[in-house]
C-alpha positions in Angstrom: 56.0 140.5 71.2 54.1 140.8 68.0 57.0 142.6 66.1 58.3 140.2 62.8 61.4 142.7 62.6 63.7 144.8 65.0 62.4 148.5 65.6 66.0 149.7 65.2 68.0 147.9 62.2 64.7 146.3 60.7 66.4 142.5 61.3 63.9 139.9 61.2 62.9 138.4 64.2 63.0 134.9 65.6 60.5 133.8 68.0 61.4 130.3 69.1 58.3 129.1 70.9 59.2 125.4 72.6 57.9 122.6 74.2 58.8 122.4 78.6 58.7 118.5 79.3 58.2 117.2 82.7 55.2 118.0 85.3 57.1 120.6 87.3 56.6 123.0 84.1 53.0 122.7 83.6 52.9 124.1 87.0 54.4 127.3 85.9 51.7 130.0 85.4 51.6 132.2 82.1 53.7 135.2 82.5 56.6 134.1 84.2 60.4 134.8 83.0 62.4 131.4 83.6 66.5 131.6 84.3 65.9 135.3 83.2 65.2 134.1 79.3 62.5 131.7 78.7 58.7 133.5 78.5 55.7 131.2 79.7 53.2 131.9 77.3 51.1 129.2 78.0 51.3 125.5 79.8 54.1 124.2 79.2 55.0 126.8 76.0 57.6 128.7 76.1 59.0 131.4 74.5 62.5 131.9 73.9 63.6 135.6 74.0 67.0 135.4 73.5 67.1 132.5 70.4 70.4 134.2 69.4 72.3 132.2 72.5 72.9 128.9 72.8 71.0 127.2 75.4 72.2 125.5 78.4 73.2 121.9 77.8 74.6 119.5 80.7 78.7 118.4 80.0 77.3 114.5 80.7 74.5 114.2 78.1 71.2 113.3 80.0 69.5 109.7 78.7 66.3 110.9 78.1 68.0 113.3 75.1 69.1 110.2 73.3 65.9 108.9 71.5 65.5 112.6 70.0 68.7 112.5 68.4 68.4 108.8 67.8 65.5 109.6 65.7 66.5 113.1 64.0 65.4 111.3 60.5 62.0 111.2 61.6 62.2 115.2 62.3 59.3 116.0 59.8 56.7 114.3 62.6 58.7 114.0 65.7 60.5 117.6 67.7 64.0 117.4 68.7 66.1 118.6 72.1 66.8 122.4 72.6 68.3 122.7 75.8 67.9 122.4 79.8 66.0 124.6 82.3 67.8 123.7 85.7 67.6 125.3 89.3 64.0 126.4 89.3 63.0 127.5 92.8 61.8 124.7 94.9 62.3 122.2 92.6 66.0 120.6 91.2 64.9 118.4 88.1 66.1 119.8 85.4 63.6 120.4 82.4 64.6 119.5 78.9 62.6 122.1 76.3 62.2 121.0 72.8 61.7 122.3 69.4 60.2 121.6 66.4 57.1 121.3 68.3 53.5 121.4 66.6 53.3 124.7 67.6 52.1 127.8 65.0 54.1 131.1 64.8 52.3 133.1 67.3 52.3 130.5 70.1 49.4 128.7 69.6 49.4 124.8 70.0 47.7 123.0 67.2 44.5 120.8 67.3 44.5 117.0 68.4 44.3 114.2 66.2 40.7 113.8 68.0 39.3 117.2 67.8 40.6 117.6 63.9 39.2 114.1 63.0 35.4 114.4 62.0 35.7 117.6 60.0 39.0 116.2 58.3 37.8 114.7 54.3 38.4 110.6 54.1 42.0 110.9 52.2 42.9 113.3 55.5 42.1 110.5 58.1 43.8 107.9 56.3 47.0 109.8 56.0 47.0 110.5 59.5 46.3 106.9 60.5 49.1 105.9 58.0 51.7 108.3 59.4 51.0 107.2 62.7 52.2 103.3 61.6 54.8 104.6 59.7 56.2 105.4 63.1 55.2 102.4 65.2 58.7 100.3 63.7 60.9 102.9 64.8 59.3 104.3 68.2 58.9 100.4 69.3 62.7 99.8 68.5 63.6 102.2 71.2 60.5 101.6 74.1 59.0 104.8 72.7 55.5 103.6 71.1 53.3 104.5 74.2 54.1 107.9 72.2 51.4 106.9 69.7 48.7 105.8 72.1 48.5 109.1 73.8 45.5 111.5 72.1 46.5 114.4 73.8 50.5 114.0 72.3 49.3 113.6 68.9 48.6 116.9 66.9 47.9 117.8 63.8 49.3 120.6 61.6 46.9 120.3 58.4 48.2 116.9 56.6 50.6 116.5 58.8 51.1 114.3 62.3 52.9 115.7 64.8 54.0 114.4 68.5 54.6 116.9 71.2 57.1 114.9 73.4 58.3 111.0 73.3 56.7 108.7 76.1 58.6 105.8 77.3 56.9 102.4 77.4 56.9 101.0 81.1 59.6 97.9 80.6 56.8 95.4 82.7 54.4 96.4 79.7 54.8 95.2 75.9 52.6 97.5 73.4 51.6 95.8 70.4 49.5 96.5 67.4 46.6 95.3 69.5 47.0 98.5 71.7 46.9 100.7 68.5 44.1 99.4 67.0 42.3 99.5 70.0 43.5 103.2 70.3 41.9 103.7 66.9 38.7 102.0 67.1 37.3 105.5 68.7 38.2 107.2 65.5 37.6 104.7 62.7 34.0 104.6 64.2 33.4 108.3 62.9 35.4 108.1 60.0 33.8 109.1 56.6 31.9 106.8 54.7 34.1 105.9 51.8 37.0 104.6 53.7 34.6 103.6 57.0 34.3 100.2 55.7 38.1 99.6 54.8 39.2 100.9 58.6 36.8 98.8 60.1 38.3 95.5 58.4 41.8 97.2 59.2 41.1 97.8 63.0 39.5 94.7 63.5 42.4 92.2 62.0 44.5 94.4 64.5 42.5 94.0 67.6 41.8 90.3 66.8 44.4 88.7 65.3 48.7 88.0 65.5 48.6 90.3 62.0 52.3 91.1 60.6 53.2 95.2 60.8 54.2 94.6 56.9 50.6 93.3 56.2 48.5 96.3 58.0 51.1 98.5 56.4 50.1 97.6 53.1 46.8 97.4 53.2 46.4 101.1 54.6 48.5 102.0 51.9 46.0 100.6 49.2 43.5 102.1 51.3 45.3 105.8 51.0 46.1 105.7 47.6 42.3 104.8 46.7 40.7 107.6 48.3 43.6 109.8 47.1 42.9 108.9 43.7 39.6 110.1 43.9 40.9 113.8 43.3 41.8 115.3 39.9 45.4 115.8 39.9 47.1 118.8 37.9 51.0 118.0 37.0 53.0 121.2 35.9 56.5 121.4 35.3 59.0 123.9 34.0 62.4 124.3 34.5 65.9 126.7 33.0 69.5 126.6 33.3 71.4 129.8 33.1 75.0 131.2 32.5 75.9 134.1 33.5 77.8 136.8 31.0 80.8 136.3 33.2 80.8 132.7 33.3 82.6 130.5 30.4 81.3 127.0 31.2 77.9 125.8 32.7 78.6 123.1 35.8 74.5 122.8 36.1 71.8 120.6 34.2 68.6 120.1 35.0 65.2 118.1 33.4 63.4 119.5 31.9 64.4 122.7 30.6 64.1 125.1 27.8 65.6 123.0 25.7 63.6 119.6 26.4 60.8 118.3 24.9 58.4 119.1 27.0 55.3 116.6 25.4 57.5 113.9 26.2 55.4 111.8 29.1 58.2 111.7 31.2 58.8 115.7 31.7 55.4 115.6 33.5 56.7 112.9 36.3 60.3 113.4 37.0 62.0 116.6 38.0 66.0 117.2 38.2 68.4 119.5 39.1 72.1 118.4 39.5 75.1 121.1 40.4 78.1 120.3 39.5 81.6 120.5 40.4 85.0 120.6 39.5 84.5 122.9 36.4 82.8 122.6 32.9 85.1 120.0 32.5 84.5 117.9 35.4 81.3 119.4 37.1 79.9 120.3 34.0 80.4 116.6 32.4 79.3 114.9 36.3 75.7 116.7 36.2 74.8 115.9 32.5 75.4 112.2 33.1 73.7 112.2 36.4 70.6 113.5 34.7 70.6 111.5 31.6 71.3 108.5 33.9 68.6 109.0 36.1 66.1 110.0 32.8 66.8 106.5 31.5 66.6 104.7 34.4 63.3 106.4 35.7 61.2 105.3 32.4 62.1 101.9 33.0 60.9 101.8 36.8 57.5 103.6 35.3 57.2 100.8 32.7 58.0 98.5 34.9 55.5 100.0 37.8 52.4 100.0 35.2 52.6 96.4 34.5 52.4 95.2 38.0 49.3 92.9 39.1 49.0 95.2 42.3 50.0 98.4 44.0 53.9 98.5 44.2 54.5 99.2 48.0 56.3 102.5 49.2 59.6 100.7 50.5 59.9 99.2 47.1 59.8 102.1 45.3 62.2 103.8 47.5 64.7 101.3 47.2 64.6 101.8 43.6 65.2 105.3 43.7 68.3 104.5 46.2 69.4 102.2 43.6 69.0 104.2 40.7 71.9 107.2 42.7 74.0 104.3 43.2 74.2 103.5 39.7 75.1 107.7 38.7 77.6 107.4 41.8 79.3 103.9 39.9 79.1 106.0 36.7 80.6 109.0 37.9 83.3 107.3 39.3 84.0 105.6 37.0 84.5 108.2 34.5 86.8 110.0 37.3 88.8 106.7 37.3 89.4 106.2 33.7 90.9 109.7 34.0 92.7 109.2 36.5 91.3 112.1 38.8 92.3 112.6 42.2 92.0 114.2 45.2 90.0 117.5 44.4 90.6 116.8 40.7 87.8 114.0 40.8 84.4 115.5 39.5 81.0 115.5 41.3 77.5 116.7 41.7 75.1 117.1 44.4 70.9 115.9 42.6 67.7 116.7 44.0 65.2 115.2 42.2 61.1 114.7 42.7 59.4 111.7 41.1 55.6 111.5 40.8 54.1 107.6 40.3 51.4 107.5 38.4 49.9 103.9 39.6 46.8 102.6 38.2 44.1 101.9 41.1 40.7 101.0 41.4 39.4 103.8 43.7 37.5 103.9 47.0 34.1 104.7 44.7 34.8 102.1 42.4 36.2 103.6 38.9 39.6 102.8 38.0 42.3 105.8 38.0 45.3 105.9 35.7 47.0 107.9 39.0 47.9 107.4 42.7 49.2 110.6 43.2 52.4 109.4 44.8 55.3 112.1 44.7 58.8 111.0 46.2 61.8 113.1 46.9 65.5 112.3 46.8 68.8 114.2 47.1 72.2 114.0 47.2 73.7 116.9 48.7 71.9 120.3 47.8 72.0 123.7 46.5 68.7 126.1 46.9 67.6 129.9 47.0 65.6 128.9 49.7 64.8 132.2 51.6 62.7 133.0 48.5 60.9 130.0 47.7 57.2 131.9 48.8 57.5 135.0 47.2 57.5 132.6 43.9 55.7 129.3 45.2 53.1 131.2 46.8 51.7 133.5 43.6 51.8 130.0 41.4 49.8 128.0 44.1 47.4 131.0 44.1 46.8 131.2 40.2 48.8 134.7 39.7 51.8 133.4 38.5 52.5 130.5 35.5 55.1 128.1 36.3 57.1 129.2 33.1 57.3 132.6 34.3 58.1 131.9 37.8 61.3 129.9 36.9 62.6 133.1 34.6 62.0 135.4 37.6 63.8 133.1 40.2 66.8 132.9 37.7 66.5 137.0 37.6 66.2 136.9 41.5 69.7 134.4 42.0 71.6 136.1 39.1 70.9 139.7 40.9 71.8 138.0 44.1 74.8 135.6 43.2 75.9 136.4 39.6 79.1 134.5 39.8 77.8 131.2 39.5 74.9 129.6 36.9 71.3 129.2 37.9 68.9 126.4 37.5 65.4 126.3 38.6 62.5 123.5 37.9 59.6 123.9 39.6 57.0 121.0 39.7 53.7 122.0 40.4 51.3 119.4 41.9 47.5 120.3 42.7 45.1 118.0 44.4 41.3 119.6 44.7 38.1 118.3 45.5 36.8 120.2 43.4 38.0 121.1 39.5 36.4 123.5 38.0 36.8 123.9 34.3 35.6 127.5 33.1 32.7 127.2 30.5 32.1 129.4 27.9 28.0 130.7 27.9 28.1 132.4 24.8 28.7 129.5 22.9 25.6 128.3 21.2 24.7 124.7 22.1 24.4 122.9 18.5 28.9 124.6 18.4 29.7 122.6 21.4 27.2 119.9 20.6 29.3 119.7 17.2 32.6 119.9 18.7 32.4 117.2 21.1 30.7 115.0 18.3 34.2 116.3 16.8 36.9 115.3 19.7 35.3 111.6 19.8 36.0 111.1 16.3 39.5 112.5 16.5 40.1 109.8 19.8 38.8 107.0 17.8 41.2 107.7 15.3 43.9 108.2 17.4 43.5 104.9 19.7 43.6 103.1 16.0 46.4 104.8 15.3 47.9 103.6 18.9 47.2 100.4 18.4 49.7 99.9 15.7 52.3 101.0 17.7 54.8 98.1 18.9 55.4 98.3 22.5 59.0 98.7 24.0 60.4 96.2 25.8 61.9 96.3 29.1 65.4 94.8 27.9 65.3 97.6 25.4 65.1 100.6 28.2 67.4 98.7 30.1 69.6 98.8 27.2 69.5 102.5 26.5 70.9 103.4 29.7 74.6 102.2 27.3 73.8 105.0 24.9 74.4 108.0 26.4 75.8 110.8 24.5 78.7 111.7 26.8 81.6 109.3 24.7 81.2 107.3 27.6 82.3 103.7 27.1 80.3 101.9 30.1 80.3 98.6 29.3 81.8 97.5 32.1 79.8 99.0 34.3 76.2 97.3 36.0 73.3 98.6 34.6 70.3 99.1 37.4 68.3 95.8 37.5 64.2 96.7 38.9 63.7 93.6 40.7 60.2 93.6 41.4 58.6 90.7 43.3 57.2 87.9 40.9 53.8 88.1 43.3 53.8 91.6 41.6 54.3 90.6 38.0 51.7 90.6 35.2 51.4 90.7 31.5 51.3 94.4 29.8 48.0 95.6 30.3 48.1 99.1 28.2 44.9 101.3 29.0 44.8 103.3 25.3 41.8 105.7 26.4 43.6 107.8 28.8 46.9 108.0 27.5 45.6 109.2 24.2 43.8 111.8 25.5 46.7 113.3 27.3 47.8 114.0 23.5 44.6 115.9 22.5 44.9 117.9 25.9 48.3 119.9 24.1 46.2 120.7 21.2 42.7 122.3 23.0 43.5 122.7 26.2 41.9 125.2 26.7 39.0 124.4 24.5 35.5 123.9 26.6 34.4 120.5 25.2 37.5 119.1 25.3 38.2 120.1 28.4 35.0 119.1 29.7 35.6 115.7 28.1 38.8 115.1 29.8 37.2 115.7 33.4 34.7 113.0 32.3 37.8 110.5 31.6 39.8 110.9 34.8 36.7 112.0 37.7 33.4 110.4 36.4 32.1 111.0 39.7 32.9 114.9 40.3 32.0 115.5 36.4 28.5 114.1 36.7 27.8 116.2 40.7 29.1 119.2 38.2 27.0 118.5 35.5 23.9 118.1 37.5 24.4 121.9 38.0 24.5 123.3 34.8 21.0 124.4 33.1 18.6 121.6 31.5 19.6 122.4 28.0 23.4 121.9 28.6 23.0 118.9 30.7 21.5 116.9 27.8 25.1 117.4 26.2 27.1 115.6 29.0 28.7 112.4 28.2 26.3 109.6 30.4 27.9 108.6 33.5 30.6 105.6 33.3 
């Protein structure tokens, strides 16, 4: 106990701590050794010490194991069957121990949903409530949602919900959204001012009314992506492919990389990395027309997001992005068709590929944001060097490391460790705080910054005139582009991804010229204090002004008026 590696040959050590269902097991005090293996280390926590042997499992599978595999996709939030405890003295029921269990590596169960809710901030409480619905549909389908009214069952591991075991429903009682709402009237009462109004009006139409799942679902999306919105976001992004000396041919691509343009908008919102195989010839060819596919295909659904009349909903979006890998599958196979490929012959490629959705939204304060701060995730098979994500992940999230330099030292790491085969790496760094401090330079006399913001307003006004002279591109014409690709591909033949949003959704091209255009100053002076003083002002009015407020008299005369 306590050790992270064996005394002897230094291997690291697992220590498997798991859930013990049924009442018989909360009766076991602290201390004792069940079936000569599992530890007690608490009610109903358990310790496995010998995690290297498979646990006991019944020949007939027992009923109550089915919903946990039925709903393995929902792993992230829900824990999953271990094994069976049987023949305990004085009592014959047989205890089903489960892991992936909101537990933390030394044992320790985490906080309820109700003890973590008043000190959690207002974008916190929202997520939780909307993680909770998101598992209402599938928990109800199988008699389980009595899971979701039980405080004690739900935990929470920082962001994240988390059930300890599944309840089932009684079959003489039908749950409804009534019963949740009621559930979270106790919460929603305490809940922090900016969003207390908005769960209030949520609750309610679910404690009064025959409301639709689909309709609370949406609005407590809105609701999240408004208060998430209040927060600066920072969007990084780097990313290398590299061949080894011994290697002829590169089977990898990725976006972006050393080679792409990395002040085009789109490297700061989509992030690839395809592996290929069946050689430079086939692999190779696969992976570069997945990830010119997916390129063209995700600036249209970003065009086509920005002109909505409201928030696109999360399904929507993810049907996209299932549609957009169907496309690259049709394309891919087609290509190995026209060849005539077969068997192993045919070419392929796994893609994992994040996505971040920058949605315009009028926020929970009342200022409009150019970003919802959405990122989605979608993959294809996968390739990772993913027992050293943290010793890279960690020093960037801590300021220590740049992203650029963090992707050459990963591709150092895998060539050291696998120098057969080529590397790729993007890294896509995402930071969401309350608070964004940019550094201000004292020693700079007041009439020099005084001057110099004088100086960046002139250069925007010129550059939104500029802007406006710019003629926009058409939909058809993105849609087009996906024909062009440079790979001597003749494709067409082959469909080319339609984005069907709703016509409730639709609305005329509304371009916002302020924001963008500063993202194009931001390359220049980046690091310049006015500028980037200025910028905080565009995107966080509200942070920028409680900021101001606490710099010296003379300074705060300089600070753009609040919008």
């Amino acid at each position: 106990m306590g050790d992270s590696v064996c005394a002897t040959c230094q291997t690291p050590l697992v220590h498997r701590y798991l859930w013990a269902t049924s009442s018989s097991s909360a009766k076991i005090p602290p201390g004792t050794k069940v079936a000569h293996r599992y530890e007690v280390i608490s009610s109903q926590i358990w310790l496995d010490t010998q995690p290297g042997l498979s646990p006991d499992v019944p020949e007939e599978l027992p009923t109550e194991v089915i919903p946990y595999l039925q709903l393995y996709q929902e792993r992230l939030r829900l824990p999953q069957a271990y094994g069976f405890v049987s023949n305990l003295e004085g009592d014959t029921t047989d205890i089903l121990l489960l892991e992936n269990v909101p537990i933390d590596e030394i044992g320790n169960i985490y906080p309820t949903i109700v003890e973590a809710w008043e000190q959690a901030t207002a974008v916190r409480q929202v997520y939780w409530l909307w993680q909770i619905l998101q598992l209402w549909k599938p928990l109800s389908e199988l008699g389980l949602s009595r899971s979701l009214l039980v405080p004690d069952n739900l935990r929470v591991q920082g962001w994240c919900v988390r059930l300890l075991e599944l309840y089932q429903t009684p079959t003489d009682k039908k749950l409804s959204l009534q019963n949740l709402g009621e559930c979270w009237q106790f919460w929603v009462s305490s809940a922090k001012p900016s969003v207390a109004k908005g769960l209030q009006n949520l609750v309610q139409q679910m404690c009064e009314s025959e409301v639709e799942l689909d309709d609370i679902a949406t609005q407590l999306n809105n609701l999240l992506l408004a208060s998430a919105a209040e927060l600066p976001l920072v969007l990084k992004v780097a990313g290398s492919t590299d061949i080894r000396p011994i290697m002829a041919q590169n089977e990898d691509a990725c976006y972006p990389n050393a080679l792409s343009d990395l002040d085009e908008p789109l490297s700061h919102h989509l992030s690839i990395v395809c592996d290929g195989i069946g050689g430079h010839e086939g692999g190779g060819v696969a992976s570069k027309l997945a990830v010119q596919s997916v390129k063209l295909q995700m600036r249209v659904l970003l065009r086509e997001v920005t002109e909505q009349a409201v928030l696109v909903p999360p399904e929507l979006l993810q049907e996209q992005l299932e549609a957009s890998l169907r496309v690259v599958n049709n394309l891919i196979s087609a290509r190995n068709n026209e060849q005539k490929r077969q068997g192993r012959g045919r070419m392929a490629t796994t893609i994992v590929m994040a996505l971040q959705v920058p949605q315009r939204v009028q926020t929970s304060t009342g200022w409009q944001s150019n970003n919802t701060h959405e990122l989605y995730l979608a993959n294809v098979g996968d390739s990772r060097v993913e027992q050293s994500w943290q010793d890279y992940a960690i020093p960037v999230l801590a300021g220590k490391l740049t992203v650029e330099d963090a992707v050459r030292k990963w591709i150092d790491l895998a060539n050291k460790k696998n120098g057969r085969d080529n590397t790729s790496v993007v890294l896509t760094y995402c930071r969401v705080s309350p608070e964004y401090l940019v550094p201000v330079t004292p020693a700079l006399p007041e009439e020099i910054i005084e001057a110099e913001i004088q100086k960046e307003q002139e250069e925007l006004k010129e550059l939104e005139e500029l802007e406006e002279l710019e003629e926009p591109i058409s939909f058809t014409e993105s849609s087009q582009a996906l024909l062009d690709l440079d790979l001597n591909l003749d494709l067409s033949d082959e469909p080319v991804l339609s984005f069907e949003i709703p016509p409730s959704l639709k609305r005329k091209p509304k371009r916002d010229k302020r924001l963008p255009m500063l993202g194009g100053v931001l390359a220049l002076l980046v690091g310049g204090t006015s500028l980037g003083l200025l910028a905080w002002w565009q995107f966080n009015p509200q942070g920028f002004q409680q900021m101001c407020r606490q710099f010296p008299q003379r300074i705060q005369q300089l600070c753009p008026p609040g919008k």
